[in-house]
C-alpha positions in Angstrom: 160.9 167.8 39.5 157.5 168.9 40.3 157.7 169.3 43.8 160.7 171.1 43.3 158.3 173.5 40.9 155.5 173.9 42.8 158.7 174.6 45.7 159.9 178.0 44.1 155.7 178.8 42.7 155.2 178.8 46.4 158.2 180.7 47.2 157.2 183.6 44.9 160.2 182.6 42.6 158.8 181.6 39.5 160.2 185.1 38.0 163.9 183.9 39.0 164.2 180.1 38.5 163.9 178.5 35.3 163.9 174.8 35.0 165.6 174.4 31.6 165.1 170.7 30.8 168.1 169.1 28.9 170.6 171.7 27.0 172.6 171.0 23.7 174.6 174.7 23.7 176.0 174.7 27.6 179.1 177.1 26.3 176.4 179.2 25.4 174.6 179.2 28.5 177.6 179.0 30.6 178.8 182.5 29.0 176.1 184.1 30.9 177.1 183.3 34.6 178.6 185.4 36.5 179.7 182.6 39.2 179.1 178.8 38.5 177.9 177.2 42.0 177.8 173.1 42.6 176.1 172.8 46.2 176.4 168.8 45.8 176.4 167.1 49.1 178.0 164.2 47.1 179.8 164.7 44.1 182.2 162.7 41.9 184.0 165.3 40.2 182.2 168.1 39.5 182.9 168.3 35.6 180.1 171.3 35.4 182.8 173.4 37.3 185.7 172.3 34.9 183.7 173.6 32.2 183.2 176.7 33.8 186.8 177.2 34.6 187.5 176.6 31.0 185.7 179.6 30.4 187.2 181.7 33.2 184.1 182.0 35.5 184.6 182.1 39.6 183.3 178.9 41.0 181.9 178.0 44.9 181.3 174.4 44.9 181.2 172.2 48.3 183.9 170.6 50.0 183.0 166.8 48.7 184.4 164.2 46.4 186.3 165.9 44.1 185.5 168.8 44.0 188.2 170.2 46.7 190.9 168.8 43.8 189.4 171.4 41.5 188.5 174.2 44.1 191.8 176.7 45.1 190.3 178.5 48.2 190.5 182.0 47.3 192.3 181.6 44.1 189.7 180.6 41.7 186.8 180.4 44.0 185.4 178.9 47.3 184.6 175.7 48.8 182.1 175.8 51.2 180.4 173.0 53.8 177.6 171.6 52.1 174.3 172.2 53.7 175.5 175.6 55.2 173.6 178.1 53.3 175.2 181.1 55.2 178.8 180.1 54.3 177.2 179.4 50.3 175.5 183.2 50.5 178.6 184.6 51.5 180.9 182.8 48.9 178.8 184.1 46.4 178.3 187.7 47.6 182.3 188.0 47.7 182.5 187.5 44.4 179.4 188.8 42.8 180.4 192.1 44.9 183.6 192.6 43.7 184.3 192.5 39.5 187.8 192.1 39.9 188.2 189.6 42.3 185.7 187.5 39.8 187.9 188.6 36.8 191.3 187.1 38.7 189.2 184.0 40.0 188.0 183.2 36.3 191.7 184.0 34.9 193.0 181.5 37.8 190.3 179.0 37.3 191.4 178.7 33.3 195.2 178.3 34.2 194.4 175.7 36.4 191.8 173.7 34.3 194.0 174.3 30.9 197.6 173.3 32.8 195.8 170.1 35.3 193.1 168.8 33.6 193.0 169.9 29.4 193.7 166.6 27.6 196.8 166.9 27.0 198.0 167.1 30.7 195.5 164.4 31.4 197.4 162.1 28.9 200.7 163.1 30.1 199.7 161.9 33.7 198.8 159.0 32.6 201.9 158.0 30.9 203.4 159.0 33.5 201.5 156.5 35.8 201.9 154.0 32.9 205.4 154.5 33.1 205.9 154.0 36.8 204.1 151.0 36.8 206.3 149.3 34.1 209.8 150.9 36.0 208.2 148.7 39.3 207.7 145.3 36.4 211.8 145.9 35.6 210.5 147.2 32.0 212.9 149.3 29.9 211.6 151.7 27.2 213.4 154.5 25.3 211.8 157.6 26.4 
């Protein structure tokens, strides 16, 4: 952490980053981005960006692990390569330069998270795998 300090004190940054440390109120902090960004060149699932839909903000997050399963291109954000900080600047500009197209992306980005992964979809998938699995065993149940 502090190389990555001394990195942006270098850099002339010190104005614009801020190293929080660990965060108890992230709704709170989340309701101030304009655009929630995971850069991860590995990533399991990206739950950071979930949380973001779930309060309608655009997201750009890189096309690894899971995250392309939570990424529409275009829809409710952008997936870009990871390590290409040209394709990441422009992702962000498009939406940071255009209100409404970050409006629809958040609106899209809650649909999705509330209809694909709120808990109760989440259970209902995996019943439904539950269920499958017991049809392939011969098992009868009353639905």
């Amino acid at each position: 952490m502090d190389s990555l300090k001394n990195q942006v004190r270098q850099m002339g940054l010190s104005d614009s980053v801020i190293f929080t440390g660990f965060l108890e109120d992230v709704p709170r902090i989340i309701a101030t981005f304009d655009v929630a960004v995971l850069p991860s060149y590995f990533e399991g699932m990206g739950r950071v960006l979930l949380e973001a839909m779930a309060m309608e903000k655009p997201v750009v997050g890189t096309s690894v692990g899971g995250i392309p399963d939570l990424i529409e291109e275009g829809v409710n954000g952008y997936l870009v390569s990871p390590g290409n900080e040209k394709e990441l600047a422009s992702a962000l500009l498009k939406i940071l330069d255009d209100k409404n197209l970050a409006m629809e992306m958040g609106c899209a980005g809650r649909n999705k998270m509330t209809e694909r992964f709120s808990a109760e979809s989440m259970v209902r998938s995996i019943e439904q795998v539950y269920r499958e699995l017991l049809e392939k065993k011969g098992v009868c149940f009353d639905s």
